[in-house]
C-alpha positions in Angstrom: 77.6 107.3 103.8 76.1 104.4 102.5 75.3 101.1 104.3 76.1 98.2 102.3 73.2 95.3 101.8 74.2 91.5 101.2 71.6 89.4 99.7 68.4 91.8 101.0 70.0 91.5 104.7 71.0 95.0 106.0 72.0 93.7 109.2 74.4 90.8 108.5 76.7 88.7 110.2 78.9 87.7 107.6 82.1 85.0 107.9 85.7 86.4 105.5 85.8 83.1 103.2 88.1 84.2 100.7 90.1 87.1 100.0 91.8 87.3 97.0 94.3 90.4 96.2 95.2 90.7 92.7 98.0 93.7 92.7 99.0 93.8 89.5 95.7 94.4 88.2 94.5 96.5 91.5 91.7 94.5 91.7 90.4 93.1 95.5 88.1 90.0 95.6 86.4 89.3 98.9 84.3 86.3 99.4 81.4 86.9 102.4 79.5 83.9 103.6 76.3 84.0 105.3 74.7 81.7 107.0 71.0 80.7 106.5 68.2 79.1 109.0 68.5 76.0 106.6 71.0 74.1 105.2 72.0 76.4 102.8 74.3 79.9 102.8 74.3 82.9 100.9 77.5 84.1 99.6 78.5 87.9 98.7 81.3 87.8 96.1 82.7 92.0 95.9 85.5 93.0 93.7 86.9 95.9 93.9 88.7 97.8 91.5 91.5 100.4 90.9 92.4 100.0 94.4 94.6 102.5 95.5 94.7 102.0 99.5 93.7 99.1 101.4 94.5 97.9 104.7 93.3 94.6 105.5 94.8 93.9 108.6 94.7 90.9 110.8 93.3 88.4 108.2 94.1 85.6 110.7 91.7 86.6 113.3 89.4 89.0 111.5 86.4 86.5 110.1 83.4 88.1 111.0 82.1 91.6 109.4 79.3 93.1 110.9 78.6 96.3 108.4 80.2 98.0 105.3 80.1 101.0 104.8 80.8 103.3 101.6 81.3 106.7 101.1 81.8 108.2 97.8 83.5 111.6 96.6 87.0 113.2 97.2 86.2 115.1 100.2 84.0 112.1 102.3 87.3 109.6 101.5 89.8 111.8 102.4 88.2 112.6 105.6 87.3 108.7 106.0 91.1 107.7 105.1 92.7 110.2 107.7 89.8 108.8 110.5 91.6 105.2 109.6 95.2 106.4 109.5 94.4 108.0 112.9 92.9 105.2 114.9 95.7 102.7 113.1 98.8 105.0 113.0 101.3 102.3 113.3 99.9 101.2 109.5 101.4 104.1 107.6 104.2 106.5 107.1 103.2 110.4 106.8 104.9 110.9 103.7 103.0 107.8 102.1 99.6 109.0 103.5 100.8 111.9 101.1 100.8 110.0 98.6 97.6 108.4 98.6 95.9 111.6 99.4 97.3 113.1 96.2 96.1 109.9 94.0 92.6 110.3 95.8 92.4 114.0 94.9 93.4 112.7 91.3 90.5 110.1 90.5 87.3 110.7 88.9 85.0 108.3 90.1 86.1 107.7 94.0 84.7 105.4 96.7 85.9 103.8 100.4 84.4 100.4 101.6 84.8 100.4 105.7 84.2 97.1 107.1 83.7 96.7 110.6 84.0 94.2 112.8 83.2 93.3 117.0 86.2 91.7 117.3 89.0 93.3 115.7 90.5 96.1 113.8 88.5 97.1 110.8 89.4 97.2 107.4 89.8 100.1 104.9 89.3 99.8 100.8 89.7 102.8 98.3 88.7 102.1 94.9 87.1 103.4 92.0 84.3 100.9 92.4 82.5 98.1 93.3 80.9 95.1 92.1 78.7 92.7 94.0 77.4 89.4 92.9 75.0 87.9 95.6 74.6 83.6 95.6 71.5 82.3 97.7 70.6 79.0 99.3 74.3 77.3 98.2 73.8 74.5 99.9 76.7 73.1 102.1 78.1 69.3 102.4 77.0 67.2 106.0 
């Protein structure tokens, strides 16, 4: 398990600005916005892609993430995925859980993103990978 760094901060309090879910393409763009002791924020832009499972639950109320974490390998996300299922069992039919196992098992190159948050139910990505692009000192409008 991996703990995710945004813009050199391993312990972040970061506000959900933008989600964008691209299904056609299985791509997952989420938009992470830091704030900074100045007038300025940091954003954390992270795509995701070949997503085969997410569950982003809750995207009225769920605005502040507090850690991501990523696992990699068939083995760590399977075990990571059924954790999830369990402790959100009402998100998913057995025979679909199946399902996803089966197109885990068949991927080369396999990763899950777990973002947690104090306030609500977390949120599950499994992907092939990740890209981050970090933005400092954006400076906001008065």
């Amino acid at each position: 398990m991996n703990k995710i760094v945004l813009n050199s901060n391993e312990n972040f309090d970061g506000i959900i600005d933008k989600i964008v879910v691209d299904n056609a393409n299985k791509k997952t763009e989420i938009i992470i916005k830091q704030w900074n002791k100045t007038k300025t924020y940091s954003l954390s832009i992270l795509e995701f892609n070949n997503v085969i499972f997410q569950s982003l639950p809750d995207i009225s109320s769920f605005n502040l993430v507090t850690e991501i974490t990523r696992k990699e390998n068939v083995n760590p996300v399977l075990k990571e995925l059924k954790e999830y299922l369990n402790n959100n069992s009402s998100l998913i039919l057995p025979s679909t859980e199946d399902n996803i196992s089966k197109d885990i098992n068949n991927m080369d190159n396999i990763q899950s993103y777990l973002f947690e948050s104090s306030y609500c139910k977390d949120w599950l990505i499994i992907c092939s990978d990740m890209n981050k692009k970090e933005l400092n000192s954006v400076k906001y409008k008065d």
